[in-house]
N, C-alpha and C positions, 0 to 999 in steps of 0.2 A: 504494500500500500504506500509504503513512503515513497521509493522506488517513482511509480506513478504520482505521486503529489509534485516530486523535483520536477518528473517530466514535463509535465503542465507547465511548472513555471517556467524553466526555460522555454520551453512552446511560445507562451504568454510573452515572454519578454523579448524573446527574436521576433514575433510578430510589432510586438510595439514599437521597436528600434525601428522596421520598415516604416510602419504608419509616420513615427516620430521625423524619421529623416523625408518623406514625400509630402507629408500635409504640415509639418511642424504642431504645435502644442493647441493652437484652435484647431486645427482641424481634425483631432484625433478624437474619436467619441470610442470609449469602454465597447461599445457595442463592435463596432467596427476592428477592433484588436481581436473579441473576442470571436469573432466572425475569419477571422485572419490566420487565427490559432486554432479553430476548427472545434471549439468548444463554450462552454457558456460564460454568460453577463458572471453567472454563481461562481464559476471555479476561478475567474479573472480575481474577484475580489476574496474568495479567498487568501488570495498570493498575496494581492495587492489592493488598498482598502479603495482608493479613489483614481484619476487621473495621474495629480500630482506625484502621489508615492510611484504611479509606477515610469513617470518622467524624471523622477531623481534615481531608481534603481536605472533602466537605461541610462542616463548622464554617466552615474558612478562607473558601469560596465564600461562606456565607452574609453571614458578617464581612464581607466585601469590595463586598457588595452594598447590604447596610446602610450602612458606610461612605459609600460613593457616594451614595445617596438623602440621607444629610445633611451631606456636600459639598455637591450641587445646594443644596439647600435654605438651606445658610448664604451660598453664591454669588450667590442675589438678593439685590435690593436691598429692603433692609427695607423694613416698612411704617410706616405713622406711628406706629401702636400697637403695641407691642409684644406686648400680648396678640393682636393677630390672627395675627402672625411663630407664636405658642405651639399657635395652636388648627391652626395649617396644620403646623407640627411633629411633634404629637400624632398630626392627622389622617393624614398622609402615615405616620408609624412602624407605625400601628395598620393602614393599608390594607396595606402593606408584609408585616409580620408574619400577616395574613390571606391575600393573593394569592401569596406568593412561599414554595416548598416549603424551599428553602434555608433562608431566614431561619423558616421552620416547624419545621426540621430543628433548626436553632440552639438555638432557644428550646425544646423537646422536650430536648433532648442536656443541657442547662442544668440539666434537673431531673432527669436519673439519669445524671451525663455520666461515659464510662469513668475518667477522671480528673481533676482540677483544670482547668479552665477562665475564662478569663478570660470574665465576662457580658457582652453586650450593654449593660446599662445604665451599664458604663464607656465608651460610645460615646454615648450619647444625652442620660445629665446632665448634661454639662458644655454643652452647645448650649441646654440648656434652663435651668441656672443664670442662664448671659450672659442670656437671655431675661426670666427674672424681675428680675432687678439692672438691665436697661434698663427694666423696667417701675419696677420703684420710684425710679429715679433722675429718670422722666419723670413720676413722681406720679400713675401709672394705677393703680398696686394701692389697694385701699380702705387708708383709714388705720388702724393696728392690724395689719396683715397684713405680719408680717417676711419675706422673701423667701426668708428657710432654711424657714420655716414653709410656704409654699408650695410650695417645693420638693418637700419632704418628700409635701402630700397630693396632688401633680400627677404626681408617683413612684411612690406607691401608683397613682394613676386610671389611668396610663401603662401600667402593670404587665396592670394589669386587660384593660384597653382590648386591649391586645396578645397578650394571651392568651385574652380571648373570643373575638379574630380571629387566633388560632394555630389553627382548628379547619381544615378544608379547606373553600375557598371555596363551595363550594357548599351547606353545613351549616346555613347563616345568612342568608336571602337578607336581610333587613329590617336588619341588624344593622350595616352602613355607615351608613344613616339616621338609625337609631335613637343609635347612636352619635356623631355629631356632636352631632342635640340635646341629649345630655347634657353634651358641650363646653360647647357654649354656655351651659347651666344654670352651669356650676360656674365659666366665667371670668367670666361674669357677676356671679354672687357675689365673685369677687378685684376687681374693680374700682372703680376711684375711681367716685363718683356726678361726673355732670359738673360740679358746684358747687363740689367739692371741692378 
């Protein structure tokens, strides 16, 4: 019996991250999860008492997921360049934010979220700071290029990046491609010339 209770909830809560990441937080009616999850209004609240609780368990799922993707990621061992460490950073937030309904759910909740929430981008800047300040200490960023300066337009691309690939995976088949080459366009631009 418990066995079956978990299932439900995860049922219930991978359905909601859906609903959460395509309609956001008004559009999501108990009904319509539970309709998604292929069981009732009764067993949803069991899990989960209202809307709201089950919009902070999806948030928390998602945070948690994110998280971990950059744990792994700060866990290997760096590269030589620090710009390659930023574009596999980038790449991995931006696939993440695209593949994973949760972290969809998140960044959706983010922009009409039922109350005050802490953003994603207090988990991802500070990984990507360290990353520019080891580039400029290694004399990879071109000369002229302050590393808050960076920050700043690698934050906007970041933004972007992750929110062209917040649509549902299927939306954009080219758009993993197409998006790294523009990585590579713009760190290419941050970069010291090799003479330099």
């Amino acid at each position: 019996m418990q066995e079956r209770a978990a299932r439900t909830r995860r049922t219930v809560l991978a359905a909601a991250a859906v609903e959460f990441a395509e309609r956001g937080y008004d559009g999501v009616s108990l009904q319509r999860v539970a309709r998604r999850a292929a069981t009732s209004v009764g067993a949803l609240t069991f899990h989960f008492r209202n809307k709201s609780a089950l919009a902070d368990e999806v948030r928390t799922t998602g945070r948690t997921r994110f998280r971990r993707c950059l744990e792994e990621l700060e866990q290997r061992a760096p590269a030589a360049d620090p710009l390659r460490d930023l574009r596999t950073l980038i790449g991995a937030l931006a696939r993440l934010a695209h593949e994973d309904p949760f972290v969809r759910a998140v960044r959706r909740l983010e922009a009409d979220p039922p109350e005050d929430a802490p953003p994603l981008a207090e988990l991802w800047l500070p990984p990507l700071r360290r990353l520019l300040d080891r580039a400029h200490g290694t004399r990879r960023l071109r000369p002229g290029v302050a590393p808050e300066d960076a920050v700043a337009l690698l934050a906007h691309l970041a933004e972007g990046a992750m929110a062209a690939r917040g649509t549902p995976p299927d939306a954009a088949p080219g758009a993993v491609a197409a998006g790294d080459a523009v990585w590579g366009v713009v760190l290419h631009g941050l970069a010291a010339d090799r003479g330099d």
